[in-house]
N, C-alpha and C positions, 0 to 999 in steps of 0.2 A: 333182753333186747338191746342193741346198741344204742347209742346215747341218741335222742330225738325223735326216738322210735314210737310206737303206742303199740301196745297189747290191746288186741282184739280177739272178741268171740263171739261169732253170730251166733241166736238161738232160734229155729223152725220151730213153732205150734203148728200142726197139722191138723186137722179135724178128722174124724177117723173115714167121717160118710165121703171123702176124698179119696181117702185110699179104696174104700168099695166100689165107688164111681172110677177113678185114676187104673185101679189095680198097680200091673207092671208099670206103667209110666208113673207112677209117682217117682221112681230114680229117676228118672228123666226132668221131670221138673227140678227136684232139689238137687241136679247136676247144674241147672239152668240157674240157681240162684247161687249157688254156688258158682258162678263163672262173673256174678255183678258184684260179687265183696271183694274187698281189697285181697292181695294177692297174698297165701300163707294165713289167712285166718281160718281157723278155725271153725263147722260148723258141727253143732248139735242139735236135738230136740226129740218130741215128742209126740205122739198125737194126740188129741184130746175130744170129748165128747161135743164140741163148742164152745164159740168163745161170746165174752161179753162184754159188745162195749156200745158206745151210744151210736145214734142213727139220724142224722141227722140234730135236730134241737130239743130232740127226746128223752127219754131217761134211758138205760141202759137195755141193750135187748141182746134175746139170745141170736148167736148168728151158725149158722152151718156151714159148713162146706167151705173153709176159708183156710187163708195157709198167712201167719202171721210171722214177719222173721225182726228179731230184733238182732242189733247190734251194738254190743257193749266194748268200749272203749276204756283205755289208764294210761295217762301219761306215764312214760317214764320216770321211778324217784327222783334221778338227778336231775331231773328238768321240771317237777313239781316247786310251783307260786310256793314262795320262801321256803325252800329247802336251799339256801346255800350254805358252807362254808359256815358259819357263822352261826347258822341254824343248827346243825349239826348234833345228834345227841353228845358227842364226846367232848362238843365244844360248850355243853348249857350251861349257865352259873352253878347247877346241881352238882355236875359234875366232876367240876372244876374245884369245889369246895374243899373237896379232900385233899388238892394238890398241893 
């Protein structure tokens, strides 16, 4: 990616009782969430029996019929907090020692 860029990749959990209910329009949907991520990333996923997470200020519960999309992010190396120059594997005292 050019310099200031970030690599992204959305990931879709689908639940599968979605696709039974959705059928053909589940393209449709994951066309639709695919048109709200940043432009050029990538989407993938799967479906899954359910997911589980809490509900309110409850303990964990099982949930159906849900479509969960994450999106993971990486800065660019050359613009990663102390990677400069100086940082540099070629530039470490390790390095350098042999020289």
């Amino acid at each position: 990616a050019p310099s200031g860029e970030f690599n992204q990749l959305a990931l879709a959990v689908s639940c599968v009782g979605r696709r039974l209910v959705l059928q053909h329009r589940c393209e449709e949907e994951l066309e639709g969430v695919a048109e709200t991520l940043p432009q050029g990333t990538p989407l993938v996923g799967f479906y899954s029996y359910g997911e589980l997470a809490p509900e309110g200020k409850s303990n964990c519960e099982l949930h159906n019929q849900t479509l969960t999309v994450a999106l993971f992010s990486e800065n660019s190396p050359e613009n990663s907090p102390g990677n400069s120059p100086k940082n540099s594997p070629k530039n470490s005292p390790k390095n350098n020692a042999a020289a």
